[in-house]
TORKOL-4160 file (C-alpha; in steps of 0.2 Angstrom, whole numbers, padded with zeros to 4 digits, m for minus):
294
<pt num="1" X="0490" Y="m0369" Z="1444"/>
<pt num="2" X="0477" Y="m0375" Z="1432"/>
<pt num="3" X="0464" Y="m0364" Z="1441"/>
<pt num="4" X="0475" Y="m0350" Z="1441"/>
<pt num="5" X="0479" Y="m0348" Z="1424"/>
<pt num="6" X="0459" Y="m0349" Z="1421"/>
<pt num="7" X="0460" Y="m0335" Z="1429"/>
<pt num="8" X="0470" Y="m0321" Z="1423"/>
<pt num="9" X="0462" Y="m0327" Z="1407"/>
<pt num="10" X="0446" Y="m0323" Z="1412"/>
<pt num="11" X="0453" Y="m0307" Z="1420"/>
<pt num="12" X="0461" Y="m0302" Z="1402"/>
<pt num="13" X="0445" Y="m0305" Z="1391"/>
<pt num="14" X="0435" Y="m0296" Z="1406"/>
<pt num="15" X="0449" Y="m0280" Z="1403"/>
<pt num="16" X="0447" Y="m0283" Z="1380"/>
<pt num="17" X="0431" Y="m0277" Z="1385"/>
<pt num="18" X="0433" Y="m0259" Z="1394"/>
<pt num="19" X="0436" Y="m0242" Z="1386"/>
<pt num="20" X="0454" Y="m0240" Z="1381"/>
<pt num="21" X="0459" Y="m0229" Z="1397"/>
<pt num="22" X="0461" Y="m0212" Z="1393"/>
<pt num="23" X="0450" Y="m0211" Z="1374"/>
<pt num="24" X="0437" Y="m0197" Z="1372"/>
<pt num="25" X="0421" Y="m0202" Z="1369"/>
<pt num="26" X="0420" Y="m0198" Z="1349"/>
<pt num="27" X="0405" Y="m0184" Z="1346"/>
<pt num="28" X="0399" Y="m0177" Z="1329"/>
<pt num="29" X="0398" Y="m0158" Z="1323"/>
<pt num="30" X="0386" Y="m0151" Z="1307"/>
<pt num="31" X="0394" Y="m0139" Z="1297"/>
<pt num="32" X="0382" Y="m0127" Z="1286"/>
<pt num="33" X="0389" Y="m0118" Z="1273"/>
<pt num="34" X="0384" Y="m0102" Z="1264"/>
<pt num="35" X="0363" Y="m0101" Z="1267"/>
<pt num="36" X="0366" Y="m0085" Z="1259"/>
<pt num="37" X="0349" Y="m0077" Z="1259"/>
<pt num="38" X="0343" Y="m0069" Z="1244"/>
<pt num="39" X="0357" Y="m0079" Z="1232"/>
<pt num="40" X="0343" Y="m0090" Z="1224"/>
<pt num="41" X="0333" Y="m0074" Z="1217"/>
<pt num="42" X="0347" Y="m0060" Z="1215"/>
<pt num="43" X="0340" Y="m0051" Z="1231"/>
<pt num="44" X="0322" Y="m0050" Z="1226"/>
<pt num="45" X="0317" Y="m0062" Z="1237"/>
<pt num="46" X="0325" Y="m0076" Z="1250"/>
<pt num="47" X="0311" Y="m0088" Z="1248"/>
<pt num="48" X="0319" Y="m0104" Z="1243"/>
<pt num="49" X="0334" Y="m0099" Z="1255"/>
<pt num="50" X="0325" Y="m0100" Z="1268"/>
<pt num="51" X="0318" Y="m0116" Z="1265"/>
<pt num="52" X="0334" Y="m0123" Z="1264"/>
<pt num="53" X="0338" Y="m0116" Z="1279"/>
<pt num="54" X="0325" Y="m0122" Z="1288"/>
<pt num="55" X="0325" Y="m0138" Z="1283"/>
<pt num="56" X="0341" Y="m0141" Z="1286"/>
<pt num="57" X="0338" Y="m0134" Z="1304"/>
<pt num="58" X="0325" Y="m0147" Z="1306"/>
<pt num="59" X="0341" Y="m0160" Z="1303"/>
<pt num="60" X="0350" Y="m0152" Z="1315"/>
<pt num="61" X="0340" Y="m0155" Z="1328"/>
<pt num="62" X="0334" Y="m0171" Z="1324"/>
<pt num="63" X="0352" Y="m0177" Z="1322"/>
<pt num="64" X="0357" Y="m0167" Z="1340"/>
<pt num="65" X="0375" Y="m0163" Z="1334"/>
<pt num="66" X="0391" Y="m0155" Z="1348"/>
<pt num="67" X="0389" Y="m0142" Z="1340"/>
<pt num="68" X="0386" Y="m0132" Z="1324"/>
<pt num="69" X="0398" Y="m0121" Z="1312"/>
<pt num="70" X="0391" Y="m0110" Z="1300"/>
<pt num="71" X="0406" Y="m0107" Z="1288"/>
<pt num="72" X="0402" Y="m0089" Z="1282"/>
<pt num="73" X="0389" Y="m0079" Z="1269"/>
<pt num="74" X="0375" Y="m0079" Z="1281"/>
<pt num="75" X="0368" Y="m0067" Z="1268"/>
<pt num="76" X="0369" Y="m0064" Z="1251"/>
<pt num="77" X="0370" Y="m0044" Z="1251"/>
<pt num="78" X="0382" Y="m0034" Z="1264"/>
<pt num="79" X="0372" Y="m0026" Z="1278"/>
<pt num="80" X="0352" Y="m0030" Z="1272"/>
<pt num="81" X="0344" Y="m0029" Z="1286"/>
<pt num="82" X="0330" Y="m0040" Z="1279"/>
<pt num="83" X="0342" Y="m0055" Z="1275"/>
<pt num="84" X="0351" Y="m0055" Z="1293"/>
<pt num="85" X="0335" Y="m0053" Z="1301"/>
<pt num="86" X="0332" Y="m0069" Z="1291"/>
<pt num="87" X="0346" Y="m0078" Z="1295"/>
<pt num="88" X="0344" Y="m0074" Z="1313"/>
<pt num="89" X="0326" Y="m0080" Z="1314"/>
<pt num="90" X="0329" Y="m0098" Z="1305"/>
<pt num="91" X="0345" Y="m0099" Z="1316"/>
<pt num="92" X="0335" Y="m0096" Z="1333"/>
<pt num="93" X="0326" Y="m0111" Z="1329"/>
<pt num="94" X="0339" Y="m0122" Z="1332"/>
<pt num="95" X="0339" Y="m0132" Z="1347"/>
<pt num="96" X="0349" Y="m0120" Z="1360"/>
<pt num="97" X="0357" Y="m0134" Z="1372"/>
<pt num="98" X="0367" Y="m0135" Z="1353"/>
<pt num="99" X="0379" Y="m0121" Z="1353"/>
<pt num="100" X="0382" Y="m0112" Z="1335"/>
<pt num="101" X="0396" Y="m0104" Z="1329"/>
<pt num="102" X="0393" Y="m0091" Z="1316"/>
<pt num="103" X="0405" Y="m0086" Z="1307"/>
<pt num="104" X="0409" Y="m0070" Z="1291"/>
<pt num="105" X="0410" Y="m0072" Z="1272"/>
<pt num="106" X="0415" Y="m0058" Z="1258"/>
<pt num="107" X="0395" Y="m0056" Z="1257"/>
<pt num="108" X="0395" Y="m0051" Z="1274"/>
<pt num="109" X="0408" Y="m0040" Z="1275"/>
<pt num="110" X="0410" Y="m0036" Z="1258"/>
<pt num="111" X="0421" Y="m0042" Z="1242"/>
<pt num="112" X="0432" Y="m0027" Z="1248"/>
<pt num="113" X="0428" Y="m0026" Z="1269"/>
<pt num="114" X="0429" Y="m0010" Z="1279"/>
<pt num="115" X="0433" Y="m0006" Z="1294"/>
<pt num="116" X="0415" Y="m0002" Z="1296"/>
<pt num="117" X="0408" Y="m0017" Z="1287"/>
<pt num="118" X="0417" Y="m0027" Z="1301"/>
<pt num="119" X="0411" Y="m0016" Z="1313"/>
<pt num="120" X="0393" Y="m0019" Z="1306"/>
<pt num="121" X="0393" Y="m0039" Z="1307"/>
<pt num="122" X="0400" Y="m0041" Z="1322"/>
<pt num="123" X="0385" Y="m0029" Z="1330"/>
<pt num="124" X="0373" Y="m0038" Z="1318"/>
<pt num="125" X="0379" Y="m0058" Z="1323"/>
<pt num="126" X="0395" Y="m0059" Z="1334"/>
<pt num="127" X="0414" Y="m0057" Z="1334"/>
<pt num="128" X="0423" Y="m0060" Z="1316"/>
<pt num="129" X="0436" Y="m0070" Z="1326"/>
<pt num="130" X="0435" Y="m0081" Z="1341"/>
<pt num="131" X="0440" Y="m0098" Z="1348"/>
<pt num="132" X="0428" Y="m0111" Z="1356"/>
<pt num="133" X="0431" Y="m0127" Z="1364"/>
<pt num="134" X="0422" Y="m0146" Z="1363"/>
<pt num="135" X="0429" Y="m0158" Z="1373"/>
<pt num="136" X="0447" Y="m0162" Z="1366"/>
<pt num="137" X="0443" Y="m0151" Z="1352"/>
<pt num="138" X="0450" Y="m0134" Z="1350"/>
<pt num="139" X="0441" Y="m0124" Z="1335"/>
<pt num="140" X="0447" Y="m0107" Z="1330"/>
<pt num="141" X="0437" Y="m0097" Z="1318"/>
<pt num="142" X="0444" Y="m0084" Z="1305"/>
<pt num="143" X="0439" Y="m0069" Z="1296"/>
<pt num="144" X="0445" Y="m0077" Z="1279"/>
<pt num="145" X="0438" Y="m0060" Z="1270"/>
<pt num="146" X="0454" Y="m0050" Z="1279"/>
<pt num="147" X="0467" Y="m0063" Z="1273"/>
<pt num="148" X="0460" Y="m0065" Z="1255"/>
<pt num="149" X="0457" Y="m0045" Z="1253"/>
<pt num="150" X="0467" Y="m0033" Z="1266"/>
<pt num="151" X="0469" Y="m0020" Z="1256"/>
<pt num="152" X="0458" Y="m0008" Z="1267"/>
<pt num="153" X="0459" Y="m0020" Z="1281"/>
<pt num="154" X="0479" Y="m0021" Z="1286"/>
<pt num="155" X="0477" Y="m0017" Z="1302"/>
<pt num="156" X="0463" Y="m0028" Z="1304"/>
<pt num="157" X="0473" Y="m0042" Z="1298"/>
<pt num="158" X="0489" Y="m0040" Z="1307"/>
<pt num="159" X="0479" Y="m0041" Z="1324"/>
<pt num="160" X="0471" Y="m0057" Z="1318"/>
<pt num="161" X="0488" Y="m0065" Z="1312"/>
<pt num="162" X="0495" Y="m0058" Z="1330"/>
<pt num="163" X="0479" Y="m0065" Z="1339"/>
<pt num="164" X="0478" Y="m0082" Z="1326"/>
<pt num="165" X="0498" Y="m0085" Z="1332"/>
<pt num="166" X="0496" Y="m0084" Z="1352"/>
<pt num="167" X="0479" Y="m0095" Z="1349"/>
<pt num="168" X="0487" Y="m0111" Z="1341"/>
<pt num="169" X="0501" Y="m0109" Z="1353"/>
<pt num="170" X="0487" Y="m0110" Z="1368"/>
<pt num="171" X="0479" Y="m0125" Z="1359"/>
<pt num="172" X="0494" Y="m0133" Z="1357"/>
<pt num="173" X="0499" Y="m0130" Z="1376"/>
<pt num="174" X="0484" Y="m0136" Z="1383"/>
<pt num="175" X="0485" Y="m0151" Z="1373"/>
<pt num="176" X="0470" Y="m0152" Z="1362"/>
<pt num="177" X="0469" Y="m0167" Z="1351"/>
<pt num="178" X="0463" Y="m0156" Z="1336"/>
<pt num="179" X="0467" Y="m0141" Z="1334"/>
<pt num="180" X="0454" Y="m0137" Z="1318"/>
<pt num="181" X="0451" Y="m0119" Z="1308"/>
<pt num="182" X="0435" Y="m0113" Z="1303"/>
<pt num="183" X="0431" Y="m0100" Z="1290"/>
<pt num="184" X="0424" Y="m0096" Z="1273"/>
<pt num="185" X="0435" Y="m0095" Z="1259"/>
<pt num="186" X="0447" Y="m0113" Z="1256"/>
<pt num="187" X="0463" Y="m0108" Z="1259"/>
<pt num="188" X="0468" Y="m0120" Z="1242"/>
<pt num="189" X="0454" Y="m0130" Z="1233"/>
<pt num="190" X="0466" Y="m0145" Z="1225"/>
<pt num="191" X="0482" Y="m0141" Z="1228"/>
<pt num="192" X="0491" Y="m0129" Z="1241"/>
<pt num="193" X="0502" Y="m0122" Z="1227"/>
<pt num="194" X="0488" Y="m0119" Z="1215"/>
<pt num="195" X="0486" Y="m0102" Z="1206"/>
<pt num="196" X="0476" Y="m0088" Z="1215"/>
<pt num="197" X="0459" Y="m0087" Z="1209"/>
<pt num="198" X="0442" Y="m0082" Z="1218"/>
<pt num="199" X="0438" Y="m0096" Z="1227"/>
<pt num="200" X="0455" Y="m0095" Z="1235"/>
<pt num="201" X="0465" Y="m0088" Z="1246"/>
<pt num="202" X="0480" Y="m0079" Z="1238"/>
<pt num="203" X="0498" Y="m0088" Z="1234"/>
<pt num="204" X="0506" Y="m0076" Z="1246"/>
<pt num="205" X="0497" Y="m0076" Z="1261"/>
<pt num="206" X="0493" Y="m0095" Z="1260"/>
<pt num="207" X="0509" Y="m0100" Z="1260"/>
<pt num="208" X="0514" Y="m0094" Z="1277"/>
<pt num="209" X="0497" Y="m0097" Z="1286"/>
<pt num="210" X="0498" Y="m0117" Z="1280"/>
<pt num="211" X="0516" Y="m0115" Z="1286"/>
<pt num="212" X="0510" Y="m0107" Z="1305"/>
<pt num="213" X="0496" Y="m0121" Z="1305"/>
<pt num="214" X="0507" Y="m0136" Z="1303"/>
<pt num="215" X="0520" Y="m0129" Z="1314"/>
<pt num="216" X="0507" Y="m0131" Z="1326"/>
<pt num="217" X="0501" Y="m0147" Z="1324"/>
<pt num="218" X="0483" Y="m0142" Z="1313"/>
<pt num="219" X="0477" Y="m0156" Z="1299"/>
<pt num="220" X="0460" Y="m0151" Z="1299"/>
<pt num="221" X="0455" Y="m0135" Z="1288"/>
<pt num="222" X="0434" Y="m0135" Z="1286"/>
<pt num="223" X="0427" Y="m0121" Z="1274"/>
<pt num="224" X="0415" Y="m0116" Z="1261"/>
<pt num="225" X="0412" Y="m0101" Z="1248"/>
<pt num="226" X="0415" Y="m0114" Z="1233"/>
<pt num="227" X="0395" Y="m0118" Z="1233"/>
<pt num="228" X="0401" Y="m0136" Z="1229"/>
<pt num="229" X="0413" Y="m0150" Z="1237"/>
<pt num="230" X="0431" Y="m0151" Z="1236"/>
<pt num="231" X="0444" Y="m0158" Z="1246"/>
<pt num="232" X="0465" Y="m0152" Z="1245"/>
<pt num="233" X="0478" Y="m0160" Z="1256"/>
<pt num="234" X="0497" Y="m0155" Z="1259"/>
<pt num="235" X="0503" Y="m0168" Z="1270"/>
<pt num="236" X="0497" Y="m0171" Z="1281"/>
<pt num="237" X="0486" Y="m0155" Z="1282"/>
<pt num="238" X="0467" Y="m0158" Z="1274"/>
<pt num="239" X="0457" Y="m0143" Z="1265"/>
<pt num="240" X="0438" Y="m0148" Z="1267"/>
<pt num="241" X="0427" Y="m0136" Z="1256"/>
<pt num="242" X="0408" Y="m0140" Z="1260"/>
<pt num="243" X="0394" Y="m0137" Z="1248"/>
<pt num="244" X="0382" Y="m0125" Z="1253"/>
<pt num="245" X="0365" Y="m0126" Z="1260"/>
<pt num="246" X="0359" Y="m0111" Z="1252"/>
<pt num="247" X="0362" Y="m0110" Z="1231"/>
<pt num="248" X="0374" Y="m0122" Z="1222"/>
<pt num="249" X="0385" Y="m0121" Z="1207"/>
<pt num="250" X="0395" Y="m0132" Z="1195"/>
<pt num="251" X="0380" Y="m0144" Z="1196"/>
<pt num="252" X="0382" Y="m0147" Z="1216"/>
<pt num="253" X="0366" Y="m0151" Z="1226"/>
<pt num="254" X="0363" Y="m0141" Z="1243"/>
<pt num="255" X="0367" Y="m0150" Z="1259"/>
<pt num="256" X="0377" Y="m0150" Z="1274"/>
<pt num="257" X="0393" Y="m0160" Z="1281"/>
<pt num="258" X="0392" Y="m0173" Z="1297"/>
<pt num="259" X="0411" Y="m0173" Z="1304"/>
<pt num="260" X="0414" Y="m0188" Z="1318"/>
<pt num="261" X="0428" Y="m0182" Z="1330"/>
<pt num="262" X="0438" Y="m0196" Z="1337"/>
<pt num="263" X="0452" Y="m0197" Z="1346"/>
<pt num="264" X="0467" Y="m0195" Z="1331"/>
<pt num="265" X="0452" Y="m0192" Z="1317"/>
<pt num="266" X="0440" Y="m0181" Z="1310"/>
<pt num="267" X="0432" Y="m0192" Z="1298"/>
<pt num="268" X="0418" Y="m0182" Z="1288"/>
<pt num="269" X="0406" Y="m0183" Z="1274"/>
<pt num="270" X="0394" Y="m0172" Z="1269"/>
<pt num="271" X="0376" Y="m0176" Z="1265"/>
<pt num="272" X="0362" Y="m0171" Z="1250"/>
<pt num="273" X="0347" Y="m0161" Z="1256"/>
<pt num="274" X="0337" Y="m0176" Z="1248"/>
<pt num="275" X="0349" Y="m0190" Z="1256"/>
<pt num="276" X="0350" Y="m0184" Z="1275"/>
<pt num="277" X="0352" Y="m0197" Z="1287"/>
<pt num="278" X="0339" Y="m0200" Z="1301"/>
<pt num="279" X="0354" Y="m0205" Z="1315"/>
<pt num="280" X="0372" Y="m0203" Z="1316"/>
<pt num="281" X="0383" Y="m0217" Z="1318"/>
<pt num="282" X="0397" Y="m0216" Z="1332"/>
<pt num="283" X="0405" Y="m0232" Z="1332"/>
<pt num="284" X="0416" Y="m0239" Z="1318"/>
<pt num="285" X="0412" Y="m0252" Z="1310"/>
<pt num="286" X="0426" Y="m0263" Z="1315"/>
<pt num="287" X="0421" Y="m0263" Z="1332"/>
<pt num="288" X="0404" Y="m0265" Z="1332"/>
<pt num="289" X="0399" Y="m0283" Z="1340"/>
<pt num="290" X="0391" Y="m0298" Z="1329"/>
<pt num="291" X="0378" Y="m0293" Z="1334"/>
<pt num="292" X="0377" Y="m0274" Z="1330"/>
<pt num="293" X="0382" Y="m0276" Z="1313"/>
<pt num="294" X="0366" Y="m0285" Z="1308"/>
């Protein structure tokens, strides 16, 4: 009896030690935020845009992230050919087994977009709306311009709201663990009933996309456009505005965000152009070994 209960205690310390049966392994994404280039000079130029850029490129492929999201002005003035052959050029050099998911802001389609100014970025980069997957991950990606300005987009807009409704509801269906949004402008900076401004997206139309998102299970809202950091919540529903690689305001310093995906988290913390890190840290602290924490 003795030997038995030796045993199953053996047996149970042997079972501490495996993977929780069905847990993701967690992975890690960048997200890049406004390289906008031409911002730093006014247009003259996208010198110091570029380096930026590039050496935040140089990160990303040190680090090897799941993937990358750029969260919208790829440039800093509409349709300049110059600046998106810019973008595209320091873009190509990121590592291509790490996939990258571009993504629109008002200075690529315009402060006031177009049906042809749409029509112009998506030849230029890629759809203005898409979904993408990553392991249990679900991300959706939104043209933010259309929602914050429709006036000479509605139809534009109602297909997205149409397509944005019948895409949570497949994410949800499928199961995802996180279902996240992507885009450029924050849809609320502090507060999710905070007064429309710029760096916003207006009272009216907030309101009852927050309301589709947590009817469908979102937490995770990841944007940019502020050119500094902020972070809103509304229950359990976080806004995440990242900093920008490109020009920063309101004394913020260029940088880029690391987010950790784990099974019921998105933790994430965004990083200094002068403080990147050299590796990204996978496993919490608390379950590191003796060991492994020294």
């Amino acid at each position: 009896m003795k030997r038995r209960k030796i045993g199953l205690l053996v047996a149970l310390a042997f079972l501490s030690w495996l993977p929780r049966i069905g847990a993701a392994e967690p992975f890690f994404f960048i997200q890049l935020s406004d390289p906008q280039m031409g911002m730093f000079n006014d247009n003259k130029d996208f010198a110091q845009d570029a380096a930026n850029f590039e050496f935040a490129v140089t990160a990303v492929n040190r680090l090897h992230p799941a993937f990358v999201v750029v969260t919208g002005d790829l440039v800093n003035k509409s349709g300049d050919a110059a600046q998106i052959a810019e973008y595209r050029r320091i873009l190509g050099k990121i590592d291509p087994s790490i996939p990258v998911h571009s993504m629109a802001g008002n200075h690529d389609v315009g402060n006031m977009p177009t049906p042809a100014t749409i029509a112009a970025y998506t030849q230029a980069i890629g759809p203005d709306h898409y979904t993408f997957r990553h392991q249990g991950l679900a991300g959706i990606v939104l043209n933010s311009t259309v929602i914050h300005t429709p006036q000479q987009v509605t139809e534009q807009l109602r297909e997205q709201d149409r397509w944005l409704r019948a895409e949570l509801a497949r994410a949800k269906a499928e199961g995802a663990a996180h279902i996240v949004v992507f885009q450029h402008h924050p849809w609320f900076i502090a507060k999710a009933d905070e007064p429309d401004q710029y760096f916003n997206i207006p009272l009216v139309r907030r309101t009852e996309h927050l309301a589709l998102f947590r009817e469908f299970g979102v937490r995770y809202l990841f944007c940019g456009h502020y050119h500094r950091n902020a972070e809103g919540r509304d229950g359990d529903l976080q806004n995440i505005t990242t900093g920008p690689v490109g020009k920063p305001l309101g004394g913020a310093k260029s940088g880029f965000r690391v987010a950790i995906v784990r099974d019921n988290v998105i933790e994430h913390r965004y990083y200094e152009l002068g403080e990147l890190p050299t590796k990204i840290e996978l496993t919490p602290p608390a379950e590191k070994t003796p060991a492994a924490k020294k």
